[in-house]
C-alpha positions as CSV (number, residue, x, y, z in Angstrom):
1,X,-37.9,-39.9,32.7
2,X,-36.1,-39.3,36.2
3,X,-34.5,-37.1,38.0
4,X,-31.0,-38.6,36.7
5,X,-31.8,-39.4,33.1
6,X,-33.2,-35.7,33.0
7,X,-29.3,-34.7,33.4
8,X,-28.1,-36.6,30.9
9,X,-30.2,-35.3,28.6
10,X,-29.8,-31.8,29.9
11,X,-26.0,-32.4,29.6
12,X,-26.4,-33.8,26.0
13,X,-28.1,-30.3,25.0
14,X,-25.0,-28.4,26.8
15,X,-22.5,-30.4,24.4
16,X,-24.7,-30.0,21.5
17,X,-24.3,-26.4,21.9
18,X,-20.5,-26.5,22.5
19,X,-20.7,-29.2,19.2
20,X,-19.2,-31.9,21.6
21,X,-20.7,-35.4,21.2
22,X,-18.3,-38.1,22.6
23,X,-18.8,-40.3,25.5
24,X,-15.5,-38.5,27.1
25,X,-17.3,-35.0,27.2
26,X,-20.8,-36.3,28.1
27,X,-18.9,-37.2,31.4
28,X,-17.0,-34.7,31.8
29,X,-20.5,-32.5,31.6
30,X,-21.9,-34.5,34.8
31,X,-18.8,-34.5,36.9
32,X,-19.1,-38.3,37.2
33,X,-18.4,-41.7,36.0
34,X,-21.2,-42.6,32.8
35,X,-23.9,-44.9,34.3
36,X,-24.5,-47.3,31.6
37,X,-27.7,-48.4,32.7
38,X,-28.8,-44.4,32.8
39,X,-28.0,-44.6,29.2
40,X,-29.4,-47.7,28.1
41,X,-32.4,-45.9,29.5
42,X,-32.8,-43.0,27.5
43,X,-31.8,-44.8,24.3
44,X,-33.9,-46.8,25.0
45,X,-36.6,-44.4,25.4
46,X,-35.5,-43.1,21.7
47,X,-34.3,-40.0,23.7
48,X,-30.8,-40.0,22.3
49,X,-28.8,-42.6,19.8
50,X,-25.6,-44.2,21.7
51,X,-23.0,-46.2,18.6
52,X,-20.4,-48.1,21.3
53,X,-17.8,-48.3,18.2
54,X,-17.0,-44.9,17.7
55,X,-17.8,-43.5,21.7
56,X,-20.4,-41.3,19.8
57,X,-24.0,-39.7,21.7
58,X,-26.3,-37.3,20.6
59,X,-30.2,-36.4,21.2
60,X,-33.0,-37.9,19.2
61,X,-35.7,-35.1,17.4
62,X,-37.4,-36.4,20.5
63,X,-34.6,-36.0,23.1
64,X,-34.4,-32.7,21.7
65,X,-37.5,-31.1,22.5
66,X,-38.2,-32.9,26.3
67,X,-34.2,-31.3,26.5
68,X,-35.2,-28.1,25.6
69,X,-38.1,-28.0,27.9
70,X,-35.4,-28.9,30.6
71,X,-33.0,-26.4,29.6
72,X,-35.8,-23.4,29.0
73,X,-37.3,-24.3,32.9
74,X,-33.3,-24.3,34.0
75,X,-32.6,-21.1,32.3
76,X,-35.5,-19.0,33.3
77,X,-35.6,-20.0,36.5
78,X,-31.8,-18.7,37.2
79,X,-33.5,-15.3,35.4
80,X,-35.8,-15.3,38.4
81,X,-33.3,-15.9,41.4
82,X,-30.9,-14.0,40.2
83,X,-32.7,-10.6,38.7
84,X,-36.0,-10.8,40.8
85,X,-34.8,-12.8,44.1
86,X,-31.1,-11.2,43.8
87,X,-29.3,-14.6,44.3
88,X,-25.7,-14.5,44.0
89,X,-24.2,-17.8,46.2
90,X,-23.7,-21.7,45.8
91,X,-27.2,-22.2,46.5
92,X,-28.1,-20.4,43.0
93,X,-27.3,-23.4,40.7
94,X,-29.2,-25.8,43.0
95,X,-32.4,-24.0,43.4
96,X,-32.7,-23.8,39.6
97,X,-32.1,-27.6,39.2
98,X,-35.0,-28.0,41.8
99,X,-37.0,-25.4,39.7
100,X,-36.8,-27.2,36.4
101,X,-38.0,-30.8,37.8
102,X,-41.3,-29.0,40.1
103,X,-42.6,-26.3,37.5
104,X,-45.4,-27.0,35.4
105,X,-45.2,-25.8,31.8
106,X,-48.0,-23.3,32.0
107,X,-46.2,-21.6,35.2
108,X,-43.1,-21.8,33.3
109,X,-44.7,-19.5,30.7
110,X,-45.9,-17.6,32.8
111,X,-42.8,-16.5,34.9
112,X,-41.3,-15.8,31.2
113,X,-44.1,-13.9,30.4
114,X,-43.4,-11.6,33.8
115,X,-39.6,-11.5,33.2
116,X,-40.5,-10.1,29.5
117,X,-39.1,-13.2,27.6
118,X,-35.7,-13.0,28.2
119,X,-33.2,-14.5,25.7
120,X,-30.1,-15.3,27.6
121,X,-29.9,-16.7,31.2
122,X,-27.0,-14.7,33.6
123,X,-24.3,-17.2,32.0
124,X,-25.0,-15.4,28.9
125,X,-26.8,-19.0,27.2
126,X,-29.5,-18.8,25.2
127,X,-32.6,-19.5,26.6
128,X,-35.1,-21.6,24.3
129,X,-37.9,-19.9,23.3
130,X,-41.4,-20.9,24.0
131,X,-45.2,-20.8,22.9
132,X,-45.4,-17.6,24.8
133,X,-42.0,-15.8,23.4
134,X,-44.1,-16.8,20.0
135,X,-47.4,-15.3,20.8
136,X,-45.4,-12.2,22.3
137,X,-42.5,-11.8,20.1
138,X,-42.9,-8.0,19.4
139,X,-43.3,-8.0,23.2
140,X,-39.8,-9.6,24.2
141,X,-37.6,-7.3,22.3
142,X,-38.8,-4.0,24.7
143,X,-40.7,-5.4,27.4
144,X,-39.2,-5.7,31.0
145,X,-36.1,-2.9,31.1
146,X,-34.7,-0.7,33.6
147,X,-35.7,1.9,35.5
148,X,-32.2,3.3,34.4
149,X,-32.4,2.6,31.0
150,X,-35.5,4.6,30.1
151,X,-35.4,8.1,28.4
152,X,-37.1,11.8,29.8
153,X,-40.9,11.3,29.0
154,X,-41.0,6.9,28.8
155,X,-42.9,5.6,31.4
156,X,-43.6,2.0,32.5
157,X,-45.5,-0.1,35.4
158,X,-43.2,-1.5,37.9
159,X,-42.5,-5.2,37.4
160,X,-40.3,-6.3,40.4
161,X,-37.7,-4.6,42.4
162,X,-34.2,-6.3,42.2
163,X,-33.1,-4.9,46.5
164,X,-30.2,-6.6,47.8
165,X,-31.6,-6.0,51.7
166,X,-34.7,-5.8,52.9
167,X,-34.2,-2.2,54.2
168,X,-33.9,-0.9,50.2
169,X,-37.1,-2.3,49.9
170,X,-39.4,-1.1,52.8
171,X,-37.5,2.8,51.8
172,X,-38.1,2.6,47.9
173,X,-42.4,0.8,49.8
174,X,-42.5,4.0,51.8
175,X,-41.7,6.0,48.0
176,X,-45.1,4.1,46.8
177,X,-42.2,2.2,44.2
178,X,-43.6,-0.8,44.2
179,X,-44.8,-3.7,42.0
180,X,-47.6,-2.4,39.9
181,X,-47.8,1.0,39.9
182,X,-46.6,3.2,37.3
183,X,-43.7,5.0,37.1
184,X,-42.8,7.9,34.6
185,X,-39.1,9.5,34.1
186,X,-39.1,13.3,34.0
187,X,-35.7,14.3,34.4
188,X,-32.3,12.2,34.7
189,X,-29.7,14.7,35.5
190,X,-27.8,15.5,38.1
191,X,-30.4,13.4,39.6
192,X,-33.3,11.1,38.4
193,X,-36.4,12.3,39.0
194,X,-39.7,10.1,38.2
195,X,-43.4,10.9,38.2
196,X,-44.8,7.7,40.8
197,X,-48.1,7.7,42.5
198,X,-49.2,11.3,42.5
199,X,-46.0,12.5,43.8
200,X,-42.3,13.4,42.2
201,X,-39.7,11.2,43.7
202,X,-35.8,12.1,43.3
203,X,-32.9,8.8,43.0
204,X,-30.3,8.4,42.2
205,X,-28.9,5.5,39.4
206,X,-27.9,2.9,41.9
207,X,-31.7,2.5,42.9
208,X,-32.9,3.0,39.3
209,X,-31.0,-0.1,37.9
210,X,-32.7,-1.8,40.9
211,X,-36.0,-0.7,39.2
212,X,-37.5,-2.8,36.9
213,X,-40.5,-2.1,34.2
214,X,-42.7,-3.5,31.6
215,X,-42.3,-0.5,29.4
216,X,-45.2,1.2,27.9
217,X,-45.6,3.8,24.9
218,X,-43.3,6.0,24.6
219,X,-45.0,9.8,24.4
220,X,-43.2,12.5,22.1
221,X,-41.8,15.7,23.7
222,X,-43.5,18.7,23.0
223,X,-42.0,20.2,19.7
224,X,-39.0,22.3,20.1
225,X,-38.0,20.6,23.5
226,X,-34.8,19.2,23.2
227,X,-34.0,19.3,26.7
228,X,-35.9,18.1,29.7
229,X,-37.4,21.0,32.0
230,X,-35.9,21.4,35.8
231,X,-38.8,20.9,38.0
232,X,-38.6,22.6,41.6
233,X,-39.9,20.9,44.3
234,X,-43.2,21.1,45.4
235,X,-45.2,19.7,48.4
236,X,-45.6,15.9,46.6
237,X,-41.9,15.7,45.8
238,X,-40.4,12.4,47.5
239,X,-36.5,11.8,48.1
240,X,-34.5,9.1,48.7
241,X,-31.9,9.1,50.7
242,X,-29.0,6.4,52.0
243,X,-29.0,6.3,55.5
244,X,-25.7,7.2,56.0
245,X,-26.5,10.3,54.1
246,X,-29.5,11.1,57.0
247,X,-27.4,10.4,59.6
248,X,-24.8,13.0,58.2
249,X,-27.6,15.4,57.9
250,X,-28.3,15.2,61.6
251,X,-24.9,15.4,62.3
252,X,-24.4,18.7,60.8
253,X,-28.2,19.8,61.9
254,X,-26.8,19.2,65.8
255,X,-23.8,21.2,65.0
């Protein structure tokens, strides 16, 4: 298959999920006039099955699964640019159509494997499963979550940080948050407070949805704690702080 028979039988999956199979939608789902010889091509091919009197296309058992491969490289790789790469412009549709024509199927597992199997892409489609959401199953349901959505006591090894400027970044670096290590919540109000490295570092939610995990076990409280102990800072404790905030600080300090 090509590049452009590929999208025909990616844009045969799309209408087989909206349970559209004319001729009419299949070009209105490429934007552009049918290429007949495109077609011939895949039908050919047994991809898909084409009847000229009733205007009728659909995939083959075997369009179906080299479609779904398609669609699952597609999918995941808009996961990737937009939660890990923090995509958000016209170029984010493009890159992923790149994505799904270069990837090999192993590295394609792989990169699911790291975003903890995710089932929908940031369109809210499903994304189809693979040999690794299989294998991992009681993985994908709890696997890769926010920093912000974990409870007093979960802890979890950082998976990727989702910063939308390279200054986030090097600050949350220069905390020792970074890909790897492992982070633990103590305490998450008025402020969140996490266990990283050693040291006791104090966020706020903004930079703990930016935070994402591969959660690990959770451990119980100790019995008859309901609520989570105020710790006071000590020598390791770490803060972050916006920079308009510091510059503030100084501002008053001067005064």
């Amino acid at each position: 298959m090509n590049t452009t028979q590929d999208e025909y039988l990616e844009s045969l999956w799309y209408l087989r999920e909206q349970d559209k199979d004319s001729l009419a939608d299949l070009q209105t789902a490429l934007d552009a006039p049918i290429d007949y010889d495109k077609l011939e091509g895949i039908v050919f091919a047994e991809m898909a099955v084409f009847n000229r009197k009733t205007g009728k296309v659909a995939l083959t058992e075997l369009g179906l699964d080299y479609a779904r491969g398609l669609v699952r490289k597609h999918r995941l790789a808009e996961r990737l640019l937009y939660d890990v790469l923090g995509f958000r412009n016209e170029r984010f549709e493009s890159e992923a159509c790149t994505f799904e024509h270069l990837v090999a199927p192993h590295v394609v597992d792989g990169i699911c494997t790291l975003l903890g199997h995710p089932r929908e892409c940031p369109h809210g489609l499903p994304i189809p499963e693979g040999p690794c959401c299989v294998r991992n199953d009681h993985v994908s349901q709890s696997s890769v979550a926010h920093l912000s959505e974990l409870e007093v006591g979960e802890s979890g090894r950082v998976a990727y940080v989702n910063c939308q400027d390279d200054s986030q970044l090097h600050r949350l670096n220069g905390l020792q948050i970074k890909p790897g290590v492992e982070i633990r919540v103590h305490q998450k109000y008025p402020a969140w407070v996490v266990e990283c490295e050693g040291g006791m570092i104090a966020i706020d939610k903004r930079v703990a949805d930016r935070i994402c995990l591969w959660k690990q076990q959770t451990s119980s409280a100790p019995e008859g704690e309901t609520e989570p102990r105020m710790m006071r800072p000590g020598p390791k404790w770490r803060f972050w702080r916006r920079a308009s905030r510091r510059t503030s600080d100084s501002s008053r300090r001067e005064r």
